[in-house]
N, C-alpha and C positions, 0 to 999 in steps of 0.2 A: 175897707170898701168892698175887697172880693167876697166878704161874708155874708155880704148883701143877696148874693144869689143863691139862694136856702138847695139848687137841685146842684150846686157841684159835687162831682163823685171824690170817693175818699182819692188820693193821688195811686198809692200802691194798686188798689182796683183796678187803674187803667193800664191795658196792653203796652210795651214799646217794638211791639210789629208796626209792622206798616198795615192799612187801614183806612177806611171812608167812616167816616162821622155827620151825623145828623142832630141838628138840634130843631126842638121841638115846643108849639107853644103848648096851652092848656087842651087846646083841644084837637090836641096830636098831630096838629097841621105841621110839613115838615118849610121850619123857615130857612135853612141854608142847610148844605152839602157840602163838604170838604175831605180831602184828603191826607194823607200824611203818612212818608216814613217811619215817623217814628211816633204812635198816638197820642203817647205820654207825655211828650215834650211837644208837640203842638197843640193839644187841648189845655193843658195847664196854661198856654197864654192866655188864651180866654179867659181866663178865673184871675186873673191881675187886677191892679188895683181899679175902679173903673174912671177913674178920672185918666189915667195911662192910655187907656185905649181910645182908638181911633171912634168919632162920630160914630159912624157907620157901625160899625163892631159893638160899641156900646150898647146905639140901640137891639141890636139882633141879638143879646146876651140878655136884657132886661127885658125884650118881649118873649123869650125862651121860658118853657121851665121845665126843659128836661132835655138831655144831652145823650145819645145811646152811639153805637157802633158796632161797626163790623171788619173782624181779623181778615189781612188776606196774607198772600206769600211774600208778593213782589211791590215794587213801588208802580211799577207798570201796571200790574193787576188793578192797586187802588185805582188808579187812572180814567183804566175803563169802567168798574164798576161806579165811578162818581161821575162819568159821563151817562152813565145810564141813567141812574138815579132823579139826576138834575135834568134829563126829557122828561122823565116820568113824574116828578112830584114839581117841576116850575116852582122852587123856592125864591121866594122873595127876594135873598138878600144873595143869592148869587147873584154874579155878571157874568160867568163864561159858562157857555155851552147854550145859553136863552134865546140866540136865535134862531131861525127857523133852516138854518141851510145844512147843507148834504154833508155827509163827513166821508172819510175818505176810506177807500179799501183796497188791497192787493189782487190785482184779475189778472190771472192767465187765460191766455186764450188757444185754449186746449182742441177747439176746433178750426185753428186753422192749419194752413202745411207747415209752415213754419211759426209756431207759438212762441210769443212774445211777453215780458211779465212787464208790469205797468200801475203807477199808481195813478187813481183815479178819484172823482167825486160821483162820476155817470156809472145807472145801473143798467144803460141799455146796449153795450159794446156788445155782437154778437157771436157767440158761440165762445164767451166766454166764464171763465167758473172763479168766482168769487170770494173773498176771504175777509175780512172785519165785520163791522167798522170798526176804525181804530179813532180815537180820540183828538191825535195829533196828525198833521200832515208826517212832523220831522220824525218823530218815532216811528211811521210805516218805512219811510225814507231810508232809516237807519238801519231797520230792520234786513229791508231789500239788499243793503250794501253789503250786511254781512253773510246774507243767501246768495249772493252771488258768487262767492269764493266756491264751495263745494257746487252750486247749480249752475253755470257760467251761462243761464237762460240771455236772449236777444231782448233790449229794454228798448231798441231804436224804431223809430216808424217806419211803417210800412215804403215811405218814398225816402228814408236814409236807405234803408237796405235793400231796396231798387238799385239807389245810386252806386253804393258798394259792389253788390252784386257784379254789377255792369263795369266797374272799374279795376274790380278783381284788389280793392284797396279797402281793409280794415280798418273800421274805428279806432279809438284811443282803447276801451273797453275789453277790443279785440285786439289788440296788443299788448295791455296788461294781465291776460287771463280772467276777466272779469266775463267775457262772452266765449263760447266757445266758436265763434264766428262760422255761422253756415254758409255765412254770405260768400265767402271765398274760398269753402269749400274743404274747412277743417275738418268740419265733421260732415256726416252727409243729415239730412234733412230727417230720416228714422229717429238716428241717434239722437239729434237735438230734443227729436220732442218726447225721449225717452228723458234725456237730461230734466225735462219741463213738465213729466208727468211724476220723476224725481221728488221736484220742487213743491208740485201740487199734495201727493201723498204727504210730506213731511211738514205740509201747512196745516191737513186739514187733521194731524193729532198722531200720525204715526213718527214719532219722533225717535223714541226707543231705538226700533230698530239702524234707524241709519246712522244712530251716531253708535252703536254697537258694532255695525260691519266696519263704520270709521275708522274705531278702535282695531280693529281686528288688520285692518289693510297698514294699518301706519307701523302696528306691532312687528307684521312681515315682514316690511320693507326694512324695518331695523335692523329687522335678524338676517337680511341675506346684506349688511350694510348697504344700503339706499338710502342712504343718510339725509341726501335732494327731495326727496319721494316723501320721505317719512315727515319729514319738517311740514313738506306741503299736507299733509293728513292731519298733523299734527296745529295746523293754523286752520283747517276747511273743521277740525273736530270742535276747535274752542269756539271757533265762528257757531256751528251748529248747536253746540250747548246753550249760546246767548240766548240767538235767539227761540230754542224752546224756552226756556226763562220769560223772556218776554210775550210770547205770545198763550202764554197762558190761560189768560179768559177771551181768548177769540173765539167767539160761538157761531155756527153756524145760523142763520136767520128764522131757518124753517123747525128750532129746537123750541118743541113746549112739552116742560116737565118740572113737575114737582122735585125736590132732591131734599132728600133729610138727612140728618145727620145727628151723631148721640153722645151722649157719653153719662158715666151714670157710679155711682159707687153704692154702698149697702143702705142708701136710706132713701135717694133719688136719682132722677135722670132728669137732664136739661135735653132739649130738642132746637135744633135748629133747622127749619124751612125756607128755602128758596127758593122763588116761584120763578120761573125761567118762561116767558112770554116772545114767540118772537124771535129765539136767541139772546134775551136782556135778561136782565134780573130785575122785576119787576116789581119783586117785593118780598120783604122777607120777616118774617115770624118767629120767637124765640118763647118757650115756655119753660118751665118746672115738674115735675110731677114727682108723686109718693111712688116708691117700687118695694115690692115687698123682698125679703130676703131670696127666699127661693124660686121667683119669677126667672123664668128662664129669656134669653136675648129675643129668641122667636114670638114668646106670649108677649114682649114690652114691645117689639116690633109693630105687632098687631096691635095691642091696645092703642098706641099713638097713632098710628095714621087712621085709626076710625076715629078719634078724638079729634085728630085735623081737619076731617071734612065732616062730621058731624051735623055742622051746623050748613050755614049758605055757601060756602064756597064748592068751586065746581073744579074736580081733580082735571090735571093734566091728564093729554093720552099716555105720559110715560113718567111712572115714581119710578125715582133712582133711589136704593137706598142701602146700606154700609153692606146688610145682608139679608135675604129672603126670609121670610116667618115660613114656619110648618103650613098654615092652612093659606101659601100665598095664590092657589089657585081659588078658592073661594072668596079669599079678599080682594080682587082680581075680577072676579064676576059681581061684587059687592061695590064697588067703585065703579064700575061700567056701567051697572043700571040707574048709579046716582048721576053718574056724567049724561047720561041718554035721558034722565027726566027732569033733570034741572036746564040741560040746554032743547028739551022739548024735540029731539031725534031721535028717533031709534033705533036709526038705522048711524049713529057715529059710530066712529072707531072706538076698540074695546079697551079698557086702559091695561096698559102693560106693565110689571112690576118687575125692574129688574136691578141687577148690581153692577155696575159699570168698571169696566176690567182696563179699561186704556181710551186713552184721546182725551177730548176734552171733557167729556162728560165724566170721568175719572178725575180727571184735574178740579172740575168743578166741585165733586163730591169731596175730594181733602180739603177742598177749601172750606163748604158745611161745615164738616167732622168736626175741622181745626176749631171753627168758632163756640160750638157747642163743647167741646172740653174747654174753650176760655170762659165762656158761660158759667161752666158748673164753677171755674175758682173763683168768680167772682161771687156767684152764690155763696160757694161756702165762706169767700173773706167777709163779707156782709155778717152773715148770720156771727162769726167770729170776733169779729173787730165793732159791732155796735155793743157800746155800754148797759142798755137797757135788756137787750137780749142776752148778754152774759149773765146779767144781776137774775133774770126771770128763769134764767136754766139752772144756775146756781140755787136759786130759792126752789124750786121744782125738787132738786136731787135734797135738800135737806127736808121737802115733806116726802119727798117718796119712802125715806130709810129712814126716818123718824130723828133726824139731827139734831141738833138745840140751838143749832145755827147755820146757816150755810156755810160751807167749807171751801174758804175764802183759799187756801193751800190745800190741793191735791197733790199726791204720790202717788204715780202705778208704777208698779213691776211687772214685767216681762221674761220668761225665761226662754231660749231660745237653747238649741243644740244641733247637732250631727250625728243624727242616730244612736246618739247617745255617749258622744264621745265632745271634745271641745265645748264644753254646758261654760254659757256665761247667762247673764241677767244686765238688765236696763233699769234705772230711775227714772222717770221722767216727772218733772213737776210742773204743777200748773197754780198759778197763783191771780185770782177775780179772772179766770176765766180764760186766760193766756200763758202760753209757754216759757218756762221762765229758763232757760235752754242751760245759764253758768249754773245752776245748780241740779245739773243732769249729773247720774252718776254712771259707772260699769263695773260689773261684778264679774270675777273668774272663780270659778268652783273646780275643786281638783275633782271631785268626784258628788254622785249623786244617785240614788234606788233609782229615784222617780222626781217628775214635775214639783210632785207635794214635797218630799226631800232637801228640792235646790229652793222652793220657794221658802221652805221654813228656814234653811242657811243661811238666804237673801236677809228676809227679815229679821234675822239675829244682831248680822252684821251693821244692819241699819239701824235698831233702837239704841243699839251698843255708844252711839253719838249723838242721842237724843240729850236733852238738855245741857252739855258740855257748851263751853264761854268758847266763840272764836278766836283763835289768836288773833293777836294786833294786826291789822291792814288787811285783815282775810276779807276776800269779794265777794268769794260766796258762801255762805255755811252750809254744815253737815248735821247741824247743831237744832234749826228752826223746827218747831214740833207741824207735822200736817192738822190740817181740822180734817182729812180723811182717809186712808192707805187705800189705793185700788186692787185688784189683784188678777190678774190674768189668768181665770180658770173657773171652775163650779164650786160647789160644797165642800171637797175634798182640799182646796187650795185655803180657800176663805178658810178652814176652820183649822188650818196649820197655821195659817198667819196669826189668826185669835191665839191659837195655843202660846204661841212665839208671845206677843203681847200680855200674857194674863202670866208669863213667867217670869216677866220680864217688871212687871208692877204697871206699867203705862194703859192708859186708860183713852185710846183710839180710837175711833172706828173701823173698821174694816167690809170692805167690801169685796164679792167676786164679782167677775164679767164675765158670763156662759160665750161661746160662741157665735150664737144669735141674736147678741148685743140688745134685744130686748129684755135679758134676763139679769137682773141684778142679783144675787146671792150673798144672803146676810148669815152669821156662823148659826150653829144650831139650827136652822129653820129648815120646814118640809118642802115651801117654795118658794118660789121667785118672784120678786117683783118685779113685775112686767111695768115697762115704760110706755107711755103711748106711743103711736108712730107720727112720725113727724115729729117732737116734742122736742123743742132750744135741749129740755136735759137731755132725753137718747142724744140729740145731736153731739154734745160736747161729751157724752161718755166715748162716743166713738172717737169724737178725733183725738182725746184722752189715751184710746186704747191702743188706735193706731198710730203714732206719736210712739209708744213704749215700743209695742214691736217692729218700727222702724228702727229704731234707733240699737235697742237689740242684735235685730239681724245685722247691719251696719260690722256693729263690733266686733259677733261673733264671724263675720267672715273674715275682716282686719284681722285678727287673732287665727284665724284658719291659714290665713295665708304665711301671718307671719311665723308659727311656730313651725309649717313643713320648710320654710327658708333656713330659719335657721339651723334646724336637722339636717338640710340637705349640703349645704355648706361646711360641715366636717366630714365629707364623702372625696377623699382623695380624687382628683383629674374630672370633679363635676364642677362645671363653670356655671354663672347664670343663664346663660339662656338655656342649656339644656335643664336646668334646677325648674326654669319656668314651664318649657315644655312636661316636665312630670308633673307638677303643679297645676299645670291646665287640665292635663289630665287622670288623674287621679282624686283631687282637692281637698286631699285630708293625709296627715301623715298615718294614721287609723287602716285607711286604705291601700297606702303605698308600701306600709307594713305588712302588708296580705299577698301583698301583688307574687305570685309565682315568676321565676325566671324568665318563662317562655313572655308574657307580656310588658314583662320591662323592658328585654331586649325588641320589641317591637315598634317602643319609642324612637324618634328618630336621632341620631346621633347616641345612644345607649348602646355599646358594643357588650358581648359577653362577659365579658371581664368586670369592665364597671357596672354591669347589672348584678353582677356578686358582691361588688363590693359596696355598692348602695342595699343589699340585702345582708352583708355581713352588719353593715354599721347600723343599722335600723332593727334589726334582732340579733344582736351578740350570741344568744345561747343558747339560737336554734340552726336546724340545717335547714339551708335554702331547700325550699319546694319546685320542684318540677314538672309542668305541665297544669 
């Protein structure tokens, strides 16, 4: 039955962050808004069987036909963003948030003598300063309770702390530490509202700092044993962490800005837009684009936001975005005239283009960022994981290199080193288009000239198993012939692998991969076959490519680490952690071989003595070097 709905997304494609989700009908109308810790496991209910689900559910699943999202940090975060959402787009099939009343917010009221912190639904208390909306009464509520421990602001009315006052008698509040109680006269009236402008500062996005000096006051009190002192730092610090966690997407009301965000690898860049109206997010935009290899961050910067407002939309006075382009004062004057003739003033404010370094406008832009690198792995599992797309990239690479068949079993090799020391090599196979991971291989070369050197060694060692019978119950073989060998390199690599092959009798194809992954290299030839851009085949030679020398690097550093462990461990009165300490710093035995006296003993715990004798044992039948 859940097959019935032709728009479910593959299950792995979807995030398990937490998250607001929209479903959508044909004519992108949004019918409901929801939330979710975990997105994975609350969108997958919806795809169950549909006779399982509820009326209601049912229908808003078969009047859908498309289901999208959006990553956040917190579950609170989703909270608010799917309060927002559900004003702005009145979905049908919601029921909370559809009516028309006030929601609630945290006001200090910073202009009186004594200020007071207070939840409220009313925006007209005077001469006080403002923070949400927040979604829920109980989570400001919550909020407050844990702001009270470091901020011990007064939450009582104005005729409780008359009464106090006059009675020279404390609340409960002010009894537990929860108020600093001015009313009797603990602190004096200054200090309170120094406590409350505290409070204010650390609401409206400067959080960093005060759980920083927290830190720093609870550390002290340790050290001179204040052990009373410190506990209490130590419970006003945890308190303080919650709630920046939670108040996370609390935006100020009077914030309208665009915020983009990117992320991008050698073939493209996904873009995420968030229109902030208001202080809301009012709306948000995600696209793809082609980048060319040697585009630099600044020219993709710029190309995308003239791309974004291109058309009718009319930029905020302020783009936030990961980082400035080169020409951002002309893009800047460029967005100002369109903002001033599409809203028909001329005299509006100029648009501003800046990178947001802390508060919330920082918080806001990782949260962009974050969705737009979910974006791109979604792209790329897409283009991966459909069948028809595999088969059309595979058919592509067998007319680009003149195949006789699509090469249904890919091989690339990888050679990776350390300046020329520790050389290993990678297999990587790929089989209709997918990683076929048990039959990855790793190769150790005791020595090697050159690239072309280890890659013809490579390939000896690998035809040398060519046609050979698996043993009985083997899982994977070593045995299986490719329909293609890749080869990480140019002309010089390709035509040591052919040479390896044509000595060898086997009748293969072989391929290079230039660096600029448009270039295919076939043995003999003058040039390259250039792939188109964007094309399923470039796309799968890269993650072909990149796949080897993942898996490569991987090994060659497992092998880096393990061979100076094991050399450092027959070094008389050297224990592990100092073996790690040299290890960290050196990270090759190659290097720690070299190392002169004077910098061994520089390491910490390395006394003179064992700096010779890690250099006796490491060069037998040299004299240690000094200086």
């Amino acid at each position: 039955m859940a097959n019935e709905l032709s728009f479910r997304p593959p299950t792995g494609d979807i995030p398990i962050q937490p998250g607001v989700y929209r479903f959508l009908d044909a004519n992108g109308r949004v019918l409901y808004v929801g939330k979710a810790k975990n997105l994975r496991a609350r969108l997958t209910s919806y795809f169950a069987p549909l006779a399982s689900l509820h009326n209601r559910t049912r229908r808003m699943v078969t009047s859908a036909a498309d289901v999208t999202w959006t990553v956040v940090k917190t579950e609170f975060e989703a909270l608010q963003l799917e309060f927002t959402w559900i004003k702005e787009f009145d979905p049908p099939f919601n029921v909370q948030f559809t009516d028309d009343k006030s929601y609630p917010y945290l006001a200090i009221t910073l202009g009186d003598d004594v200020p007071r912190v207070v939840v409220t639904r009313r925006r007209n208390i005077p001469r006080a300063t403002y923070f949400g909306p927040f979604t829920k009464t109980w989570a400001i509520r919550e909020s407050l309770d844990l702001l009270l421990k470091p901020f011990p602001v007064r939450t009582c009315s104005d005729s409780i702390y008359a009464r106090a006052h006059k009675t020279l008698r404390p609340c409960l509040l002010g009894d537990i530490g929860r108020c600093a109680a001015p009313c009797v006269d603990r602190v004096t009236p200054t200090e309170h509202r120094a406590i409350a402008q505290e409070m204010a500062s650390f609401m409206g996005g400067d959080n960093d700092t005060f759980i920083a000096n927290m830190r720093e006051r609870m550390v002290a009190a340790s050290d001179v044993q204040d052990y009373e002192t410190a506990a209490r730092y130590r419970d006003n610090l945890e308190a303080l962490t919650t709630v920046a966690a939670k108040s996370a997407v609390v935006l100020t009301e009077d914030l309208d800005a665009d915020v983009f965000g990117f992320a991008r690898d050698d073939l493209s860049a996904t873009v995420q837009q968030f229109m902030v109206r208001g202080g809301r997010v009012r709306g948000v935009r995600a696209w793809t684009v082609d980048t060319e290899l040697d585009v630099t961050s600044s020219d993709l910067v710029d190309s995308i936001i003239r791309q974004a407002f291109v058309q009718d939309e009319i930029p905020a006075p302020v783009v936030i975005l990961p980082e400035l382009p080169d020409d951002a004062a002309a893009l800047s004057q460029w967005l100002t005239e369109r903002r001033r003739t599409m809203l028909d003033k001329p005299r509006a404010a100029a648009v501003r283009l800046t990178v947001a370094q802390r508060g919330e406008a920082r918080r806001l832009l990782e949260t962009v960022v974050m969705n737009a690198g979910e974006q791109l792995i979604q792209y790329k599992n897409r283009r991966l994981n459909d069948f028809s797309t595999r088969s059309q990239a595979l058919a592509d690479i067998q007319d680009a290199i003149g195949l006789d068949a699509p090469p249904l079993r890919i091989e690339c090799f990888d050679i990776s080193h350390l300046q020329g020391t520790e050389i290993v090599a990678s297999m990587v196979v790929f089989e209709d288009g997918l990683p076929r991971k048990a039959h990855y291989r790793k190769f150790s070369l005791t020595e090697a000239r050159d690239d072309t050197d280890a890659m013809g060694q490579v390939l000896t060692r690998r035809v040398a198993y060519l046609g050979q019978q698996p043993t009985e119950g083997e899982k994977s073989s070593f045995a299986y012939p490719p329909g293609l060998f890749l080869v990480d390199g140019g002309l010089p690599q390709v035509n040591a692998a052919r040479a390896v092959l044509e000595k060898a009798g086997i009748d293969i194809p072989v391929v290079g991969i230039a660096k600029r992954l448009e270039e295919l290299w076939l043995p003999g030839s003058d040039f390259p076959v250039i792939l188109p851009r964007m094309s399923e085949a470039l796309f799968m030679v890269q993650r072909i490519r990149d796949e080897a020398h993942r898996f490569a690097i991987t090994f060659q550093r497992q092998r880096r680490k393990r061979d100076i462990s094991t050399v450092l461990t027959s070094v008389p009165g050297l224990g592990d952690k100092k073996a790690t300490a040299l290890l960290r710093h050196f990270g090759s035995v190659a290097r720690l071989r070299a190392a002169p006296l004077d910098e061994l003993s520089s390491i910490t715990g390395i006394t003179p003595d064992l700096a010779h004798a890690i250099h006796r044992t490491l060069n037998p039948d040299e004299q240690p070097a000094i200086g």
